[in-house]
C-alpha positions, 0 to 999 in steps of 0.5 A: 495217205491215198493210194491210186492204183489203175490198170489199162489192159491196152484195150480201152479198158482202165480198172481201178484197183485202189481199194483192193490193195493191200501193200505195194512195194516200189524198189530202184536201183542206182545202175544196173536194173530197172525199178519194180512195183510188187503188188498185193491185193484181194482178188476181184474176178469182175477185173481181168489182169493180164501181162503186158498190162499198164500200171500207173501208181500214185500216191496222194496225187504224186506220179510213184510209179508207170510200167507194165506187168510181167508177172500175175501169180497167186494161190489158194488165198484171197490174195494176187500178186502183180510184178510190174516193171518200168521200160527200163526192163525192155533193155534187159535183153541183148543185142550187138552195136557198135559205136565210134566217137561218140557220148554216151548220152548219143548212145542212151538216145540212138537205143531208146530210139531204136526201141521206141522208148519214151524219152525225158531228159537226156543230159550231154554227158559231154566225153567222146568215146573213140570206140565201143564194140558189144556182141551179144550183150544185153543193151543196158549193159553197154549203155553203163559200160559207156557210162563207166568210160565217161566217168573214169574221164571226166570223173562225172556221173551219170544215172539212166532211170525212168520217171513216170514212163520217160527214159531220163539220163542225169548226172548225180549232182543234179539228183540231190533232193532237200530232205534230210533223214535225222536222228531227231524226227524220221530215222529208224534202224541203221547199219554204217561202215568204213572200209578200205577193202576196196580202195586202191592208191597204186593204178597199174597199167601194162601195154603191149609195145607192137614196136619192141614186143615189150610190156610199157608199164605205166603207174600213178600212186599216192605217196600220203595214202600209201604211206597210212594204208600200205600199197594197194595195187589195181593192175589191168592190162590195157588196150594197144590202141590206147595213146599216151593221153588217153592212158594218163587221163585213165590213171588219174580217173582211176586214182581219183576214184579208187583212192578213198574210204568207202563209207556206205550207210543201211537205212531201214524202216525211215518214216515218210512224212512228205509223200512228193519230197520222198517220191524223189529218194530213188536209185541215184538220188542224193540224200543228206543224213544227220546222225549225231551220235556217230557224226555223220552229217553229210550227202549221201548217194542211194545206192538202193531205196525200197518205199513200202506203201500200205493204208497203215503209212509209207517206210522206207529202206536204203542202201547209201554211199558216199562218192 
């Protein structure tokens, strides 16, 4: 395995620190955060390191990871530590928009606009969202409230992640990647799970009638799931603005989505074998899972994937779920 790690302090200067590594650890996320490439090396005085600095990491020729360093520490040691984030972190930070009939596609590229973030693929996340209003939230938090909308819509969704230094935005379906973690080559430690706790086979709207001072009520269950479960109720009061279409569009969504076992899956200390097939096993990928012994044998969504990369190999924890 060959490790490649530069530094461009922006300046005209490039350092190449691969040799002075002693492990890097690239962590992403499904929602919610951006990815991170924690550094250890042996410190070297002849290289000045600085925050804000580039950092491109590659591994055996494979793009991994592009970003900028936020946090340069150390102690009485021989060794440094660099924090590093992609442009994601620049979305992090609050602001106040307001939009009105539009995608959350538009959204995602009217803010990296605006932000002067680069951009890759930019998918058409096809629903149009009559409103959304946000003071003083951070960015990437109202780009993934309109995500929720799209999906409570069209039941479709979406990840907003940064490949290399370019913002992309894909639905989940077109993240699934070929390798398969098996019992019978790669597969180290586990932990899986079923449960209900979360499930809901009874959505519950209430809306206030402007015309009658009344409460509407309006209810979409599932007799069969009840019937095996008992009721379980998600109640929310909705807005008054909301139409009779629009309100039933968000009872089926809802029902879709919550009216199923949550199976999640732990993965820990997966072997890498394949350093360009592994690279695309981040947050919002797609990974199929073969354990014979508990007869799981399906696609899973990553939730949370961290690659540990060292001159020793490359292993891998994941955080997975069935959608």
């Amino acid at each position: 395995m060959k490790i490649e790690l530069l530094i461009d302090d922006k300046k005209g200067n490039i350092f190449d620190i691969s040799d002075l590594v002693r492990e890097v650890t690239w962590k992403t996320k499904r929602k919610d955060s951006p990815s991170s490439l924690d550094i250890s090396l042996l410190e070297d005085t002849s290289i000045s390191i600085s925050n804000g600095d580039i950092v491109r990491f590659r591994v055996d020729k494979v793009n991994i990871f592009y970003g900028y360093i936020f946090k340069n520490a150390g102690d009485e040691g021989p060794e440094i530590k660099l924090n590093a984030y992609d442009q994601i972190k620049y979305l992090m930070y609050n602001d106040t928009y307001a939009f009105a009939n539009i995608k959350a596609s538009d959204i995602v590229s009217k803010v990296a606009d605006k932000l002067g973030l680069r951009k890759g693929s930019i998918e058409d996340t096809e629903y149009v969202i009559p409103i959304i209003q946000e003071s003083d939230k951070k960015l990437l938090d109202i780009i993934y409230k309109a995500l929720e909308k799209t999906l409570i819509a069209n039941t479709k969704t979406f990840v907003l992640y940064d490949e290399f230094g370019s913002l992309n935005l894909k639905d989940i379906n077109n993240m699934r990647q070929e390798i398969i973690i098996s019992d019978d080559t790669n597969l180290g430690k586990y932990d899986w799970s079923k449960s209900i706790e979360e499930s809901y086979n009874r959505i519950k709207f209430v809306k206030k009638n402007e015309k009658t001072g009344q409460k509407d009520v309006y209810i979409a269950q599932d007799s069969s799931s009840i019937y095996k479960w008992g009721k379980l109720q998600f109640f929310k009061s909705i807005d008054d603005k909301l139409n009779k279409a629009e309100i039933e569009q968000m009872l089926d969504g809802n029902l879709k989505l919550k009216n199923k076992e949550s199976k999640t899956l732990k993965l820990k200390n997966v072997l890498g074998t394949d350093t360009e097939l592994e690279a695309k096993l981040r947050g919002g990928a797609g990974v199929f899972v073969d354990i014979k012994r508990h007869g799981i044998n399906q696609c899973y969504l990553i939730e949370e994937a961290t690659h540990k990369f060292s001159k020793d190999g490359h292993t891998m924890d994941f955080n997975l779920k069935v959608v």
